[in-house]
C-alpha positions in Angstrom: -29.5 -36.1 -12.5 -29.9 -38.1 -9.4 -28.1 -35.2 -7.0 -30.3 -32.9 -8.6 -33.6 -34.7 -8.0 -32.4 -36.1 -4.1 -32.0 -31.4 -3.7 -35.1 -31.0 -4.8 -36.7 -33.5 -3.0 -35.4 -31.9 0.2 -33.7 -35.8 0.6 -29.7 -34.6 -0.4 -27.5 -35.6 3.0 -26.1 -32.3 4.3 -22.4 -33.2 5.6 -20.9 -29.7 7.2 -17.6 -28.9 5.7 -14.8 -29.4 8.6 -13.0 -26.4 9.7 -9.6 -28.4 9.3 -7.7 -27.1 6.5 -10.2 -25.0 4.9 -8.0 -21.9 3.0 -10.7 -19.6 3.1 -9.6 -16.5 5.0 -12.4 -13.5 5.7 -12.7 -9.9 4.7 -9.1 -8.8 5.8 -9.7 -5.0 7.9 -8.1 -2.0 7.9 -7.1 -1.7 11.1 -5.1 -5.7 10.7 -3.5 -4.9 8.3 -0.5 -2.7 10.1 2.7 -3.5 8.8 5.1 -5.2 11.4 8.6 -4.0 11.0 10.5 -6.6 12.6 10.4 -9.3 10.0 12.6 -10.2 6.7 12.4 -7.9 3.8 10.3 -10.9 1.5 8.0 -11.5 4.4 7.6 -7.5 4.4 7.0 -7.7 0.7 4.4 -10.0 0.9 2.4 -8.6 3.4 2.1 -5.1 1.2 1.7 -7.1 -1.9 -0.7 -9.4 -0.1 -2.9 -6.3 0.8 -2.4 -4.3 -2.4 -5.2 -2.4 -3.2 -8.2 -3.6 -0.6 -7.0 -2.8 2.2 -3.6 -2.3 2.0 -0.8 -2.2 4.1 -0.2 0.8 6.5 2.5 2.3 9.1 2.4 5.5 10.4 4.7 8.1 9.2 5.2 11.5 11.4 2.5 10.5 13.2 -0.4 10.1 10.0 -1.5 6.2 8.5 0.4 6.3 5.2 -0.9 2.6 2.7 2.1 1.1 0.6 0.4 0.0 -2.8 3.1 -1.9 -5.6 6.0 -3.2 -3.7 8.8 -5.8 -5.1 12.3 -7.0 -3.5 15.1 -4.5 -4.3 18.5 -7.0 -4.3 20.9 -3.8 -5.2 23.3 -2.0 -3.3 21.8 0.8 -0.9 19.9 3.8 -2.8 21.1 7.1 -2.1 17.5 9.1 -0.7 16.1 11.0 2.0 15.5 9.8 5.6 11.8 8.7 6.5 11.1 8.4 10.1 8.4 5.3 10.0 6.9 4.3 13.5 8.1 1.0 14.5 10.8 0.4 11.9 13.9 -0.2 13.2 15.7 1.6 10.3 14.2 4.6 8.6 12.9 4.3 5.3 14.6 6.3 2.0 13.1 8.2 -0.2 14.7 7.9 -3.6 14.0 8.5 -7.4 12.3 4.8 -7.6 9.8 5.2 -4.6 10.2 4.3 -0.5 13.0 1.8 0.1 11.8 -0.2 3.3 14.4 -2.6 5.5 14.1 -5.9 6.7 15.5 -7.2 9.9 17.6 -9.2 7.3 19.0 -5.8 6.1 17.5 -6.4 2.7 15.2 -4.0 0.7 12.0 -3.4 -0.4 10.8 -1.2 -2.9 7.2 0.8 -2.7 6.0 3.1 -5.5 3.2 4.5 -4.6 1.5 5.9 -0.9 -1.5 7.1 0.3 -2.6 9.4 3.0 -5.5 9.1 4.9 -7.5 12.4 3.1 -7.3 9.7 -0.1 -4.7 11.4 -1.8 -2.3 9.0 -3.4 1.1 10.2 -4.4 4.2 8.2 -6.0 6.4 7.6 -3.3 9.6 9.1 -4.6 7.4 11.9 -4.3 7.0 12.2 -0.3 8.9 15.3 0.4 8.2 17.6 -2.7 4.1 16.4 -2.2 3.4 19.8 -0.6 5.0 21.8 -2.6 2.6 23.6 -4.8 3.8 25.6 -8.5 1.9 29.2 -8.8 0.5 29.6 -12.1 1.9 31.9 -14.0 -0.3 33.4 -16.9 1.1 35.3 -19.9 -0.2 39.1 -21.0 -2.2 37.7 -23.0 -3.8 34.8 -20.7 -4.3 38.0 -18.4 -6.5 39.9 -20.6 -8.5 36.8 -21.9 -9.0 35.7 -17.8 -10.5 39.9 -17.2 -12.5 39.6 -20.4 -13.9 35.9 -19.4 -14.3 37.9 -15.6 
């Protein structure tokens, strides 16, 4: 009751909070939050984790920013998969059924399940290579005749 009264008196001491060892770290920003190949697979997994979903984690892949969302330690023997060329890495990345399989400089793995280009379109990452490919749609006699009538 006292505190409360001394605030609203205008009489409460104002003591500024020291800079020393305050945790409080500001709005993180795209453009910090490149991924930096060169480090061990858990630090690698904590970064993406760390900026999963706002703003998330980027590298550029043939020559567009690609975000890693949902990543966890892989500790299995090497995925068979599909080469990924990814700026800066010093191994390229696989594509495999589970999603992107990322190395460390320790030559251990991370696994990330889902990317996103810079248009907004988010894909699973096992995905990467078959994400252009488009299915025609195929309509039956029938569909064909109900589409002209609906026309």
């Amino acid at each position: 009751v006292e505190a409360v009264h001394l605030i609203a008196n205008g009489k409460a001491p104002r003591i500024p909070q020291p800079k020393e060892g305050a945790t409080y770290e500001g709005i993180q920003k795209k453009e910090n939050a490149e991924i930096t190949w060169d480090q061990p697979a858990a630090t690698l997994h904590n970064w993406i984790r760390g900026h999963d979903k706002v703003p998330g984690a980027w590298a550029t892949i043939d020559g567009q920013v690609v975000t890693f969302y949902g990543s966890s330690l892989l500790d299995a023997s090497v995925p068979a998969g599909q080469e990924l060329a990814i700026k800066g890495a010093s191994r390229p990345g696989l594509v495999t059924k589970n999603g992107l399989v990322v190395f460390g400089n320790d030559g251990k793995m991370v696994l990330v399940r889902n990317l996103q280009f810079e248009d907004g379109k988010m894909i699973p990452a096992s995905k990467y290579f078959s994400a252009d490919e488009t299915t025609a749609l195929e309509l039956t006699e029938e569909e064909k005749e109900m589409a002209e009538d609906i026309r």
